[in-house]
Every structure is written in structure tokens, then in C-alpha cells.
C-alpha positions in Angstrom: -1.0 15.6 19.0 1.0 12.8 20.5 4.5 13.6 19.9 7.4 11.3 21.7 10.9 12.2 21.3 12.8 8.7 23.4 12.8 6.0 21.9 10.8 3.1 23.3 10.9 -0.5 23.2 7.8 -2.7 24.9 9.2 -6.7 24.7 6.1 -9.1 25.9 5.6 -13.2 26.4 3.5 -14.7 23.8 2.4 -17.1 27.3 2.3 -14.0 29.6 -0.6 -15.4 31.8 -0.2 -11.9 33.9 -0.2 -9.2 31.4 -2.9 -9.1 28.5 -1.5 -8.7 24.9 -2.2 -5.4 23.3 -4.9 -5.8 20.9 -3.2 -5.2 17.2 -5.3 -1.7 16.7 -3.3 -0.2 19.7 -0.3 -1.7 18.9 -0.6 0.5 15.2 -1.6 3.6 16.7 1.6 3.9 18.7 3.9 6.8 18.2 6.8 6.1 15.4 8.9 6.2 18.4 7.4 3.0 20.4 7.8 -0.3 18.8 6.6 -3.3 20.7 8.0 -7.3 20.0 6.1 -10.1 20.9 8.5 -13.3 22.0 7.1 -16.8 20.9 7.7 -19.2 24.0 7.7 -16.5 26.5 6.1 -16.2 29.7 6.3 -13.2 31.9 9.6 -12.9 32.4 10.7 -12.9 28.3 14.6 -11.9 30.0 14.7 -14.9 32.1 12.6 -17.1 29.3 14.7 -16.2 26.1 17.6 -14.2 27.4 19.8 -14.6 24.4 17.3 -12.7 22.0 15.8 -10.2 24.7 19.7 -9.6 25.7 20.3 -9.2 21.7 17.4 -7.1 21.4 18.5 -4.6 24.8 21.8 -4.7 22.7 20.6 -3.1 19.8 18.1 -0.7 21.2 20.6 0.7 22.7 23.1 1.0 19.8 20.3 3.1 17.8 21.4 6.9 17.0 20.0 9.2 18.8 16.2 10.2 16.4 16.6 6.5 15.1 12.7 4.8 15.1 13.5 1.5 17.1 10.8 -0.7 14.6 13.8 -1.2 13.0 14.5 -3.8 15.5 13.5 -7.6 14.8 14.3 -10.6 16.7 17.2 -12.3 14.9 17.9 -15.8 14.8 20.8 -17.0 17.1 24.2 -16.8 14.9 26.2 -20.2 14.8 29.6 -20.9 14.7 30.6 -22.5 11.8 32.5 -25.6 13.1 34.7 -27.8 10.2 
């Protein structure tokens, strides 16, 4: 039985020409715990690449209670400033 009790959040470049993708059958069998985000546009570095969303992302993983599943977690689009 593969329990984990920390929550864990794997971010990865949809361009990362270093690090293979996980294929989608691992992806699913990953503990309730683990919840992995692929960034469109990304290359290795996704932090560097997109740093507003993974900075958003790193935001709100960390504000998750304590026992909270982090595939709650979704890349949001960038909020705007309403200008009249």
C-alpha cells in the first residue's frame, strides 16, 4: 500500500527537452496526495519560463490546509485590472 501523508506538487515544461513527460498511465496512478501540472510554452525551467503562473501556483500550494489533496490546484488565467 502506497500511502503519502505531504502533499506534493510536480510542475513540468510542455518543451522540456531534458526531462521526459510522464506517460498519462503514471500520471493516474499517483497517490491522492501528488498532483502533477503540465505548463504549455514551458521549457525546463517552467519558474523562469512562466513565472507569474508557476509563482501563482507555489502560492497556492502553499496556502492548502494541512490533509487538503493539492489536484485541487489548476493554472488560472492571469487576473486584469479593470482600467475605465
Amino acid at each position: 500500500v502506497n500511502t503519502m501523508e505531504t502533499a506534493c506538487l510536480i510542475v513540468h515544461g510542455a518543451n522540456d527537452p531534458a526531462v521526459a513527460l510522464p506517460d498519462a498511465a503514471r500520471l493516474l496512478s499517483l497517490p491522492d496526495q501528488v498532483h502533477s501540472i503540465l505548463l504549455e510554452g514551458c521549457g525546463h525551467f517552467p519558474m523562469l519560463d512562466e513565472s507569474k503562473t508557476f509563482n501563482r501556483l507555489m502560492t497556492d500550494f502553499l496556502l492548502l490546509e494541512s490533509g487538503d489533496s493539492p489536484r485541487v490546484l489548476q493554472v488560472k488565467g492571469e487576473w486584469k485590472r479593470r482600467v475605465r
